[in-house]
N, C-alpha and C positions, 0 to 999 in steps of 0.2 A: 493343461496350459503349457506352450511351447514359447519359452521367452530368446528372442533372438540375442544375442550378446554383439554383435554389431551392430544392428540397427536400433534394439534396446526398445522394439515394438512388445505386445502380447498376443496371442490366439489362444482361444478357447478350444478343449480338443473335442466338446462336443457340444451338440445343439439340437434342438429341436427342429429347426427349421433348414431344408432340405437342401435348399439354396447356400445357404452360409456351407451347411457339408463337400456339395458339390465345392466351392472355394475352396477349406482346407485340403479336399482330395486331390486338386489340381495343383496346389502351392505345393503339397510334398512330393509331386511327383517329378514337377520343376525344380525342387530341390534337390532330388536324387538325381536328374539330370544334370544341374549345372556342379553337384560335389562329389560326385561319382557314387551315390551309394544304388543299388540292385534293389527293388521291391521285391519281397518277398512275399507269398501268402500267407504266412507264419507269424507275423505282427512282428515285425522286425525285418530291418533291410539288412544286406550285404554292403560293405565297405570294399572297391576294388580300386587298388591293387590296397591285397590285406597290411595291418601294419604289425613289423616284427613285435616280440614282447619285449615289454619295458625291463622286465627284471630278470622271469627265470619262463623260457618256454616249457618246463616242464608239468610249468603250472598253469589254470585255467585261468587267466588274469579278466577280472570284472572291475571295469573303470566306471566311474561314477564322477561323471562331469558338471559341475555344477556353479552358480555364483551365489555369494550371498546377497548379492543385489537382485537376485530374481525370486518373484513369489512364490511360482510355481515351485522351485528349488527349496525352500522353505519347506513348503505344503507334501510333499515328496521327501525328507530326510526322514521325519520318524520312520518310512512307512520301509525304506535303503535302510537302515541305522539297524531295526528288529531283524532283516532280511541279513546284515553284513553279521551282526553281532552271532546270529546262530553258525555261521559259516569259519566259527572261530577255531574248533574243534574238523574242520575238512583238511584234510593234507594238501588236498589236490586243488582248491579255493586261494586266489590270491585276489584280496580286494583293495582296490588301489583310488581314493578318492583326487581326482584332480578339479583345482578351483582354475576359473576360464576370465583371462583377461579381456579385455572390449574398453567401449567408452567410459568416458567419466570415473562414478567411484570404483566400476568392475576391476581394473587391474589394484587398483589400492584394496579393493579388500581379497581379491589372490592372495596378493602379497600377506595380509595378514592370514590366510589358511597356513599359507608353505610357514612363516613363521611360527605359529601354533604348532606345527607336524615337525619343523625342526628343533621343538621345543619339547616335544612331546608331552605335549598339553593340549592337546583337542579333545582329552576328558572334561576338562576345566572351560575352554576357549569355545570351541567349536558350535551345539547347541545354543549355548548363551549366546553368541554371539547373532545368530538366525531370532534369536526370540528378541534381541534387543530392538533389531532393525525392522521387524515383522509384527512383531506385535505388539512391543513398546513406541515403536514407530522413532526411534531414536536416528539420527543421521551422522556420520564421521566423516571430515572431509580430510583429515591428514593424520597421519600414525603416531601423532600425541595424545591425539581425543581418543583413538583406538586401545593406545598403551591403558593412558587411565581407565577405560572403561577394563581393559582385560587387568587391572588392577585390582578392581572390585569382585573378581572371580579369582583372586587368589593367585594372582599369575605377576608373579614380580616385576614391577613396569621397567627397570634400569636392562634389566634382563631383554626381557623382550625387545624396547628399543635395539640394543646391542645386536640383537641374534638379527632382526627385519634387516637391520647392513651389511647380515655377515655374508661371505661370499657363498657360503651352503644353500642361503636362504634364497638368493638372486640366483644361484646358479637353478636351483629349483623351481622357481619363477619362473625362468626364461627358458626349461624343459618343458612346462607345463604345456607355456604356451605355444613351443613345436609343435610337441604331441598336438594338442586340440588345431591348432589352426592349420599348421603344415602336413601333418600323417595321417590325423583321421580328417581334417576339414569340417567340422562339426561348425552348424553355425546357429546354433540352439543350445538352450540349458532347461529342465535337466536332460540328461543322455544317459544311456550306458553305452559302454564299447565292452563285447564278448569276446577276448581269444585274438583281439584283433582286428576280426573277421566281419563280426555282426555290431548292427544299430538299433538300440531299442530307444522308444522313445513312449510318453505319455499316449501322443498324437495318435501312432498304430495301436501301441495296444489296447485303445480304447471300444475299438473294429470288435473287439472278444465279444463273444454270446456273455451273459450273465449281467450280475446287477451290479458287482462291485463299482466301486468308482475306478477312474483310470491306474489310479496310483496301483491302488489294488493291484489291476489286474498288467499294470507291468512288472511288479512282483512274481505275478505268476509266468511270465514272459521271460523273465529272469530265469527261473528255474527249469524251463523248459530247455531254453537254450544251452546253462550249464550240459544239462545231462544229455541234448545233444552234440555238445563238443566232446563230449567225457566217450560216447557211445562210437563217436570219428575216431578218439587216438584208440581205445579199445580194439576196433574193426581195423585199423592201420597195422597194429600191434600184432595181430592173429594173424593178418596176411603177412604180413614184415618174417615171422614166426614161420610160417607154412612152408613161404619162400626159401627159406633158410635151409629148412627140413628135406626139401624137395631137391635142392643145389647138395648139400650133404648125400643124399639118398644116389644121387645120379653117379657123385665121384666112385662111391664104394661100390659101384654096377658095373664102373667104366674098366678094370681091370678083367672083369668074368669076358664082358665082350670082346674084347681084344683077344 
């Protein structure tokens, strides 16, 4: 399921019935039209023009876009969470969760992710908070009912208030929401952004031969992709190398010929 964060609709990414498919086929492909992203045959689009990296290009940055107002984004964290958590121990893995502002409660409960993360308390925060709203079916309309609930997870409420105002936290907020709306243009949750470059969603990866469910196999989409970027700076790196070698090779010929 691909929840839009502006218009705060839902779609199913799959169906039995051929009709509804044909629909979703043509919505994503209007969507890559109207936000620039490149279908790819790979279960995952292109993002052009790419966006630079957020922290350190030397690392394979894996963005994980998501709201805690959206099901789908819920139904998809354990499946990211297992996926990020092994990637802890990668030098070359940089895994960068961004929460997506929109209508209604969407930007209030960003605000409470970037708080959490300026807190560093999304041990505490984070999960609870997906299972409060999802399966406790609990609702927060303003960042007192928020504080106290992350109160009961151990998360000092005076504190938290404090930090949701501090300028770290809004500055972080209002990056987020660049990054998603302005550079990648993403207009769904959940997402990943690879490197930049690539868009992986529920929706494509779902296209994959086997039985798993989508989440599943955008996991496996996930990893594909890492190890296609990894495989690009690799092949970059050996010519970049060769080049080098060849430009050297020529200097120390160029005195014999003369």
């Amino acid at each position: 399921m691909l929840t839009f964060f502006i218009s705060r609709q839902s779609f199913h990414t799959r169906r039995i019935y051929p009709m509804l498919n044909k629909i979703i086929a043509t919505s994503t492909l209007l969507l890559a039209t109207t936000f620039g992203f490149a279908i790819a045959e790979n279960y995952y689009s292109e993002i052009t023009p790419a966006v630079p990296a957020i922290y350190n290009p030397e690392e394979i940055e894996v963005v994980e876009i998501f709201s805690y107002a959206c099901p789908a984004c819920s139904t998809f964290e354990p499946y990211f969470s297992k996926w990020a958590k092994a990637q802890e121990g990668v030098e070359d893995v940089a895994v960068i969760p961004l929460a997506a502002p929109g209508q209604g409660v969407w930007t209030l409960y960003a605000h409470a992710f970037y708080t959490l993360d300026s807190m560093n308390a999304l041990d505490k925060g984070h999960q609870a908070f997906f299972n409060a709203i999802h399966k406790e079916r609990k609702r927060f309309i303003n960042k007192e009912q928020i504080a106290d609930f992350m109160a009961t997870q151990g998360i000092d409420k005076d504190q938290f208030l404090k930090t949701w105002d501090s300028f770290s936290t809004v500055s972080a907020l209002n990056r987020g929401a660049n990054l998603i709306n302005e550079q990648y243009k993403i207009p769904f949750t959940p997402a990943v952004v690879i490197d930049g470059r690539y868009l992986l969603s529920a929706n494509e990866a779902a296209n994959r031969p086997g039985n798993q469910n989508p989440y599943e196999k955008l996991v496996i989409t996930i990893d594909e992709v890492v190890q296609k970027v990894r495989d690009e700076r690799d092949a970059k790196k050996a010519s970049e190398t060769s080049n080098a070698e060849n430009a050297e090779n020529d200097l120390e010929r160029e005195p014999e010929e003369q």
